[in-house]
Every structure is written in C-alpha cells, then in structure tokens.
C-alpha positions as CSV (number, residue, x, y, z in Angstrom):
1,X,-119.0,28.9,14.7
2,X,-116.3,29.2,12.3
3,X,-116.4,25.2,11.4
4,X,-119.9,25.6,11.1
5,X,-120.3,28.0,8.6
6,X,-117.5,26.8,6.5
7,X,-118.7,23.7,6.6
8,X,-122.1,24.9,5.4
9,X,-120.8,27.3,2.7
10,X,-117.7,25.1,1.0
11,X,-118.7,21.5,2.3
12,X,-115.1,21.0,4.4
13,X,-114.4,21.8,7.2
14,X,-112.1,24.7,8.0
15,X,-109.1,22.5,9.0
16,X,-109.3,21.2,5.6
17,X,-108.2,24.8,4.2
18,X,-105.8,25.8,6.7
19,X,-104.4,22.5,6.2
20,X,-104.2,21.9,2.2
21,X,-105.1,25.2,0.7
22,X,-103.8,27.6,3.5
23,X,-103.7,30.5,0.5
24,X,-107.4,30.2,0.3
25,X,-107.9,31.1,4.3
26,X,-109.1,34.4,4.3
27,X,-111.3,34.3,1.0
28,X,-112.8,31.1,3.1
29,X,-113.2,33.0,6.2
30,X,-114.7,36.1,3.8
31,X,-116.9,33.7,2.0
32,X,-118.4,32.0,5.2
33,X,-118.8,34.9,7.8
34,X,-118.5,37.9,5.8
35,X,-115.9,40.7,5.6
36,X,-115.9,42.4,8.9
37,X,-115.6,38.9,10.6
38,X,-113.2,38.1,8.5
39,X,-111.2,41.1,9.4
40,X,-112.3,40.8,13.3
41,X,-110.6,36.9,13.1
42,X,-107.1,38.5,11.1
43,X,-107.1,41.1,14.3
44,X,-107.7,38.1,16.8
45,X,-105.0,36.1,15.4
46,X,-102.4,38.8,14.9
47,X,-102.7,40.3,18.7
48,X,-102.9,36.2,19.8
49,X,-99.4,36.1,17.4
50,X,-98.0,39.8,19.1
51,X,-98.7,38.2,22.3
52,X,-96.5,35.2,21.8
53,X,-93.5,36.6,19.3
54,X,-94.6,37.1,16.2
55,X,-95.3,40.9,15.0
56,X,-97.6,40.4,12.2
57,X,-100.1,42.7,11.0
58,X,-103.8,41.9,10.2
59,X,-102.8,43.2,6.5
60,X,-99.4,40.9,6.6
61,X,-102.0,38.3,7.6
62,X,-104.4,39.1,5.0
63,X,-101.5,38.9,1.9
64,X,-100.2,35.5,3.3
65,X,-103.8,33.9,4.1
66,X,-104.7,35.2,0.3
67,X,-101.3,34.7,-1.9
68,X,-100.0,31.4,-3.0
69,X,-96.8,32.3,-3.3
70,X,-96.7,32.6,0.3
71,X,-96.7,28.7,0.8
72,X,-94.5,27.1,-2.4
C-alpha cells in the first residue's frame, strides 16, 4: 500500500526516498497516507527495531526520518 500511494502522490517509488533522500521519509510517508499513518508506520518500525536491538523511539524516528543532518 505504501508503494502505491507514494508512487501516486510524488511519482517514485518509496525505495527511491529511503534510498536517496532518506531525510525526506517521514514528510513522504505524511504526504502519501496521512499523519496518523504516518505515525502508526514510525510505531511499527520502532517496536520491529526494539525487537531486534535497537531502542529507538517513534519521536527519535521521526527527527532522523525528517532532519538532514542526520545522514551527512
């Protein structure tokens, strides 16, 4: 669903934002299927991320998948 509707809203696919523009993730996700499912898919990945090591917050998750400076 996700490819879908990014697809349909930006014109590439997701893949193409996680890959090249992975700042740009969450406005994309926003943008595409809306605030709440943004947020549901930040809680997704950051229990799938508890789950295997990483403790990250959906807000950590948020600030990295929205700030540049994250990925210089």
């Amino acid at each position: 669903m996700v490819h879908y509707r990014v697809v349909s809203t930006y014109g590439k696919p997701f893949d193409f934002f996680l890959m090249e523009e992975p700042w740009r993730v969450y406005e994309v996700l926003e943008r595409a299927l809306g605030r709440h499912n943004a947020e549901l898919v930040l809680r997704i990945l950051s229990e799938w991320l508890g789950r295997n090591g990483c403790s990250t917050s959906p807000e950590e998750l948020k600030r990295i998948l929205s700030d540049r400076g994250y990925w210089k």
